[in-house]
Backbone as a chain_set.jsonl record, in Angstrom:
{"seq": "XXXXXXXXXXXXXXXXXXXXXXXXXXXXXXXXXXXXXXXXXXXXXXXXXXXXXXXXXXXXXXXXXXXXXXXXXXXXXXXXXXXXXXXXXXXXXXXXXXXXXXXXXXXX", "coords": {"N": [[-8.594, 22.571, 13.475], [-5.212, 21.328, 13.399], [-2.293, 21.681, 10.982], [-0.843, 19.414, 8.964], [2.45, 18.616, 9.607], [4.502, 17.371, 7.226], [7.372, 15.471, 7.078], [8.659, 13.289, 5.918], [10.392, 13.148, 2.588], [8.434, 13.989, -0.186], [5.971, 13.225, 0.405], [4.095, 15.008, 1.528], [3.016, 16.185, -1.13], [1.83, 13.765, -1.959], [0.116, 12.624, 0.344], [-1.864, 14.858, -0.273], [-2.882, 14.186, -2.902], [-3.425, 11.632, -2.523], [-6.312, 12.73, -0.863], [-7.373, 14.19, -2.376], [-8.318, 12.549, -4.312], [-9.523, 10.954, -2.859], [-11.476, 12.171, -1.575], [-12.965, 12.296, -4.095], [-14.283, 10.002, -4.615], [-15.629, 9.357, -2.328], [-17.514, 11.454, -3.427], [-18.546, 10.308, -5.612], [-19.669, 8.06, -4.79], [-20.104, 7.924, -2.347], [-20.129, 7.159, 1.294], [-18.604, 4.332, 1.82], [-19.227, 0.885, 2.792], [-18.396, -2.106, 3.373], [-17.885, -5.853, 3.081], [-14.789, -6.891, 4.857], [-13.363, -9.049, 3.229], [-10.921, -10.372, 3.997], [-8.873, -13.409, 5.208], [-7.713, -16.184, 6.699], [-7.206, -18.728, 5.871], [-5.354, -17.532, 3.184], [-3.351, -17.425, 4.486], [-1.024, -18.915, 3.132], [-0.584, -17.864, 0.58], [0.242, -15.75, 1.433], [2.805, -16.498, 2.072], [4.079, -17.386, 0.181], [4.081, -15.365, -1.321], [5.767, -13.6, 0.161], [8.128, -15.464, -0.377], [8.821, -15.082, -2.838], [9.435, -12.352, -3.311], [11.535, -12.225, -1.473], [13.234, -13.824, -2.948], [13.436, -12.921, -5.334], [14.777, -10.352, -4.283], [17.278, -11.759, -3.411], [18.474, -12.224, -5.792], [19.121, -9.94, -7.091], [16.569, -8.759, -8.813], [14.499, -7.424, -7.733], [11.274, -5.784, -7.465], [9.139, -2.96, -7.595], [6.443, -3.847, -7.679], [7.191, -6.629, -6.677], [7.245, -6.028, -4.029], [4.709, -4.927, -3.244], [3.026, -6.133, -3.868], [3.568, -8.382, -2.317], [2.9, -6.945, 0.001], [0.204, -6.96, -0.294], [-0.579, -9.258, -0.227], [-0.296, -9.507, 2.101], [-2.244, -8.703, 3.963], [-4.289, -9.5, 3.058], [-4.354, -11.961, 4.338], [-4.833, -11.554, 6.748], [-6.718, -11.478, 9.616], [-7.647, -10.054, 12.025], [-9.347, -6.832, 13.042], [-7.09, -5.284, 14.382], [-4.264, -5.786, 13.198], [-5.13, -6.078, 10.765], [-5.875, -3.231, 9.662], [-2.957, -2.004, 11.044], [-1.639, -3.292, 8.874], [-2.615, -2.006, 6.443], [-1.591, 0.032, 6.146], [0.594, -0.204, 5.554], [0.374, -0.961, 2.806], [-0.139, 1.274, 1.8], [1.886, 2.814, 2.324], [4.079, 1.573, 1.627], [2.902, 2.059, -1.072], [3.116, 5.058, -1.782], [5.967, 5.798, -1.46], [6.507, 4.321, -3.823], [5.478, 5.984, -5.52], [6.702, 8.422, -5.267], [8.786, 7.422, -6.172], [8.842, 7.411, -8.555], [7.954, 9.501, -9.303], [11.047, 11.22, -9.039], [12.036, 10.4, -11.377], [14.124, 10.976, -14.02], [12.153, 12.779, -16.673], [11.307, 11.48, -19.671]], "CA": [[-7.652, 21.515, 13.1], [-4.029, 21.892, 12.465], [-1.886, 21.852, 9.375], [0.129, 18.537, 9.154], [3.925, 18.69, 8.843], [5.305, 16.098, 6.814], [8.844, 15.128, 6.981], [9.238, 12.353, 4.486], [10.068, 13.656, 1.227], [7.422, 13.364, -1.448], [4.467, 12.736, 1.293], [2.932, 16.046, 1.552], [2.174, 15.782, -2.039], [1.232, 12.419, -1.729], [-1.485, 12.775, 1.073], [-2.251, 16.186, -1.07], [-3.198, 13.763, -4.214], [-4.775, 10.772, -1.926], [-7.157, 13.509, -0.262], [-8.457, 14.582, -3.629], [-8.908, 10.836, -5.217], [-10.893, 9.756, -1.62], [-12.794, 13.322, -1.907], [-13.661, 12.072, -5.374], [-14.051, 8.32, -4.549], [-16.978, 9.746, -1.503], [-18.32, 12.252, -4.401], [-19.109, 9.394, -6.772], [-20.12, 6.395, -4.86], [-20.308, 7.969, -1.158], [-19.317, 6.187, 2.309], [-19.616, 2.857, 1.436], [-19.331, -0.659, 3.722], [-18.169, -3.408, 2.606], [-17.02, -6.844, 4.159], [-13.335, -7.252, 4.43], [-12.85, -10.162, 2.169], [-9.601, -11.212, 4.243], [-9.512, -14.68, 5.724], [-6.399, -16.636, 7.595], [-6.978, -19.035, 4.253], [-4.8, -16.566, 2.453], [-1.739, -17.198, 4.627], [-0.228, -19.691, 1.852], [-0.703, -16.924, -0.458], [1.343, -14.456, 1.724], [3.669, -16.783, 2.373], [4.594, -17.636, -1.068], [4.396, -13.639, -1.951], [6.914, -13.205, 0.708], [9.248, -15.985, -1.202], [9.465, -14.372, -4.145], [10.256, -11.122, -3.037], [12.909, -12.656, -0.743], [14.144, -14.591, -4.234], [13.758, -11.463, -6.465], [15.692, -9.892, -3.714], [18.241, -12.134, -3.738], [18.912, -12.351, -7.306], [18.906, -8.246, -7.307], [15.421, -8.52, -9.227], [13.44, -6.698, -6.959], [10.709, -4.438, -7.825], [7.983, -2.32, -6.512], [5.711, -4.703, -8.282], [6.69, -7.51, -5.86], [6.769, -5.644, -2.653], [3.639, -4.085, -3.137], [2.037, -7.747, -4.29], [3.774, -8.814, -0.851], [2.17, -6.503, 1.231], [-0.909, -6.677, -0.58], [-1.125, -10.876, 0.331], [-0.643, -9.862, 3.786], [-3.767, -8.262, 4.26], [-5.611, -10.681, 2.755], [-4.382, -13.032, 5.108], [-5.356, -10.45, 8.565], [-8.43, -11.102, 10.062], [-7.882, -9.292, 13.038], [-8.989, -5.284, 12.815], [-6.011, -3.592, 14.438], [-3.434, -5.735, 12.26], [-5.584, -5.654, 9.284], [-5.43, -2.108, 9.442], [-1.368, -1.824, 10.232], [-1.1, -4.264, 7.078], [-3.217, -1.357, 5.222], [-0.86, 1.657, 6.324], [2.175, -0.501, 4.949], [0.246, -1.124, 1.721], [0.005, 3.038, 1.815], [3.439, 3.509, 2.159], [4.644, 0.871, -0.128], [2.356, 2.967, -2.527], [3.689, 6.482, -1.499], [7.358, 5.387, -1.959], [6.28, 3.876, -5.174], [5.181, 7.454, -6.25], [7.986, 9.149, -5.08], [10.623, 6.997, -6.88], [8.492, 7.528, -10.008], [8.743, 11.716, -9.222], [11.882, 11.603, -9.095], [12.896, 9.441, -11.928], [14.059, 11.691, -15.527], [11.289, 12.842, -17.957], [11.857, 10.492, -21.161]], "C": [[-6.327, 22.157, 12.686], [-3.524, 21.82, 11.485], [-0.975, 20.196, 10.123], [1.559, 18.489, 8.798], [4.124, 17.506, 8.743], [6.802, 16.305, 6.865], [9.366, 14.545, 6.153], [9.378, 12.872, 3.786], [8.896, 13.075, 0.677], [6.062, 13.253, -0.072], [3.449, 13.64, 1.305], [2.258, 16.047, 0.118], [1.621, 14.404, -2.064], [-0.086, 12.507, -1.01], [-2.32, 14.324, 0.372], [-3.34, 15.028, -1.825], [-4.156, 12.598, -3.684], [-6.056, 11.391, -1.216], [-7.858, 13.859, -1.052], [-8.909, 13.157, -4.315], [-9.751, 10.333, -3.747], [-11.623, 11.147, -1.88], [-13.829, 13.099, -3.194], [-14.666, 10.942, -5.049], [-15.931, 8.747, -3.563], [-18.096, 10.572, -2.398], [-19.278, 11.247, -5.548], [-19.526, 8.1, -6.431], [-20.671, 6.832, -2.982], [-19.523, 7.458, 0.005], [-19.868, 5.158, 2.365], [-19.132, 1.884, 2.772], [-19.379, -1.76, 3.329], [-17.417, -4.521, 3.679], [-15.16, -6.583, 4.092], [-12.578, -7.834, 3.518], [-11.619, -10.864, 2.597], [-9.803, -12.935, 5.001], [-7.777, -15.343, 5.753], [-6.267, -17.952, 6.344], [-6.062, -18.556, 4.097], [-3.449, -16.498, 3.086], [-0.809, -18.147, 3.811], [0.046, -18.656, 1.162], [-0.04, -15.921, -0.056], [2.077, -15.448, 1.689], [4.563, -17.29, 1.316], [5.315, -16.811, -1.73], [5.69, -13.547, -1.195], [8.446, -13.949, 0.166], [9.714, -15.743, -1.77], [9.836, -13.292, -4.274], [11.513, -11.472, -2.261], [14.146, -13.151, -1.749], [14.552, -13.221, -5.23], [14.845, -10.602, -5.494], [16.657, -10.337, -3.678], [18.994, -12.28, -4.573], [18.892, -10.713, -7.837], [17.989, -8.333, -8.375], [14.288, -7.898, -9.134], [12.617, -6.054, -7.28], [9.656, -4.179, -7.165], [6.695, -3.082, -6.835], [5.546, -5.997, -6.923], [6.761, -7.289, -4.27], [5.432, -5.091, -2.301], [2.447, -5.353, -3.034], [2.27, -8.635, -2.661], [2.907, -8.25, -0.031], [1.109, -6.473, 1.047], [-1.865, -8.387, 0.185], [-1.253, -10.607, 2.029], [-1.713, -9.351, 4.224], [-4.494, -9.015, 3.804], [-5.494, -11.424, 3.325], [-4.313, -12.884, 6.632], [-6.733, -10.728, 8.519], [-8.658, -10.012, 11.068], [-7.556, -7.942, 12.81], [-7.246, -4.558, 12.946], [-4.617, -4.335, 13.563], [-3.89, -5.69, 11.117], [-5.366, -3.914, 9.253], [-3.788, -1.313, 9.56], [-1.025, -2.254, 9.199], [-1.54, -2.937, 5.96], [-2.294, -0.16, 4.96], [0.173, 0.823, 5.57], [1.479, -0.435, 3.628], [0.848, 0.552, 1.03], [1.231, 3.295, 1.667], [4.225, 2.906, 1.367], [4.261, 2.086, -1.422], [3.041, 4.57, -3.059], [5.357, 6.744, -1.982], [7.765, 5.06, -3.231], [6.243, 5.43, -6.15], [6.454, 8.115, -6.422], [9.14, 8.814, -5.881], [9.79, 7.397, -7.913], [8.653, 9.238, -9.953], [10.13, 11.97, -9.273], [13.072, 10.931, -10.378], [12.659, 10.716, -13.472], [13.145, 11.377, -16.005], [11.866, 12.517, -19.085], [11.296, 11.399, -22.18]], "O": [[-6.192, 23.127, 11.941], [-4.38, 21.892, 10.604], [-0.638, 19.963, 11.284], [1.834, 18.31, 7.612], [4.046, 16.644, 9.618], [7.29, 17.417, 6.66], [10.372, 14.935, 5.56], [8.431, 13.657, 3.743], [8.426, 11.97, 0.95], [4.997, 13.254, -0.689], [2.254, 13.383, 1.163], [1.034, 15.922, 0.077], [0.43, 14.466, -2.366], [-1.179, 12.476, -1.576], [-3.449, 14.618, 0.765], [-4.497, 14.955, -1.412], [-5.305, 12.447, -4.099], [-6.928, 10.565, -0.949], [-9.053, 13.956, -0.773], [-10.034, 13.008, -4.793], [-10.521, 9.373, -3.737], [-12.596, 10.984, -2.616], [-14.985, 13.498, -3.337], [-15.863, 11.111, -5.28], [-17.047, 8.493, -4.017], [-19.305, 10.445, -2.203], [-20.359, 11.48, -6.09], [-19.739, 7.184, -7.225], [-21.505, 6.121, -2.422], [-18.314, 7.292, -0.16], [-21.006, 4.844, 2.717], [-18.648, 2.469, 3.742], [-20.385, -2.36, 2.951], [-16.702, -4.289, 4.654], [-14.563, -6.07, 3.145], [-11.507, -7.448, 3.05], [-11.158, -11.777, 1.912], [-10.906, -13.433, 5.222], [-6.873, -15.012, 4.985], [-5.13, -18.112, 5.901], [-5.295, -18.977, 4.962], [-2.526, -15.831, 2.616], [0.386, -17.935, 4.02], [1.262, -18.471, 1.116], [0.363, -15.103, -0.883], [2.206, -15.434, 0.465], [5.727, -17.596, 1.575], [6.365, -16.913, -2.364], [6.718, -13.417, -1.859], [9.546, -13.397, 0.204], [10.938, -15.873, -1.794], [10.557, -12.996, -5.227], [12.542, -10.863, -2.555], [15.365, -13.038, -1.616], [15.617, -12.767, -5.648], [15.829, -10.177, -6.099], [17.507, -9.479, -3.916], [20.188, -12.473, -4.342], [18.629, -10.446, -9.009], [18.595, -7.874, -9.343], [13.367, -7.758, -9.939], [13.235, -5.066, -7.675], [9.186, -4.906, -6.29], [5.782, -2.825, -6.052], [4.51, -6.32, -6.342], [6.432, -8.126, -3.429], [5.12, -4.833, -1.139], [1.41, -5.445, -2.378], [1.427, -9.294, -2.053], [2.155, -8.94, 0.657], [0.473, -5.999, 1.988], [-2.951, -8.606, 0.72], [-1.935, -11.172, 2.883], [-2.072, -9.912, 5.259], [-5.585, -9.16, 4.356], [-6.48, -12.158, 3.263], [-3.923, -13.683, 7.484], [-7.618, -10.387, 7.734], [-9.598, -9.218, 11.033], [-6.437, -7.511, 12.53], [-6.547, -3.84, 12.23], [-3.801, -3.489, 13.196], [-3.135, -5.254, 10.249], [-4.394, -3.554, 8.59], [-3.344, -0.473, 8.778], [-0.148, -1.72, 8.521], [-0.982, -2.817, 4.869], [-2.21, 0.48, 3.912], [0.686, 1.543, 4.713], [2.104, 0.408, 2.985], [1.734, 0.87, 0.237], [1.61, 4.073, 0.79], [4.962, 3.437, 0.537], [4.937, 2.682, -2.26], [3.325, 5.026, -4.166], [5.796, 7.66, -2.678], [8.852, 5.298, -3.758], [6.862, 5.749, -7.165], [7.093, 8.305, -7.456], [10.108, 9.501, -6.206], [10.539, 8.228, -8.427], [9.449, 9.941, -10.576], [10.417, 13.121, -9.603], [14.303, 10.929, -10.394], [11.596, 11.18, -13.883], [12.818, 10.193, -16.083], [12.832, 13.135, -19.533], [11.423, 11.137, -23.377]]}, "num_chains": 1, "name": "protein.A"}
């Protein structure tokens, strides 16, 4: 296997730190299987999420709080594998970005 070059800032530590918390995650519970839990239900519930980030955005309110809560409704409201799983990589990178601004923000 090869080595992965990252490009993004902040990512190589990032998939560094998610590689040891899923190494853990398989250490303490295994490879588990679970239903999905998403259901086309749940598109009210994105579509609401997406309001209020559009409003918090508009009103320069924004935070990683409600983009993350956005992208989190949209997966709950994917049934179908291969976009349920692009919905999951955005959650990921919402999250990763999230990190990163917090790495780079002054020690208080």
């Amino acid at each position: 296997m090869y080595p992965t070059l990252f490009t993004t800032p902040g990512l190589k530590a990032f998939a560094e730190e998610l590689d040891a918390e899923r190494g853990r995650q398989l250490q303490k519970w295994g490879d588990q299987r679970h239903r999905d839990g998403t259901s086309t239900g749940n598109a009210t519930w994105a579509q609401e999420a997406l309001a209020q980030c559009q409003h918090a955005a508009d009103e320069d309110a924004l935070t990683w709080g409600h983009i993350l809560y956005e992208e989190f409704t949209e997966v709950m409201a994917e049934t179908d594998p291969a976009k349920l799983r692009a919905e999951l990589v955005q959650v990921a990178a919402v999250c990763a970005a999230w990190v990163f601004d917090l790495d780079r923000r002054p020690v208080a």
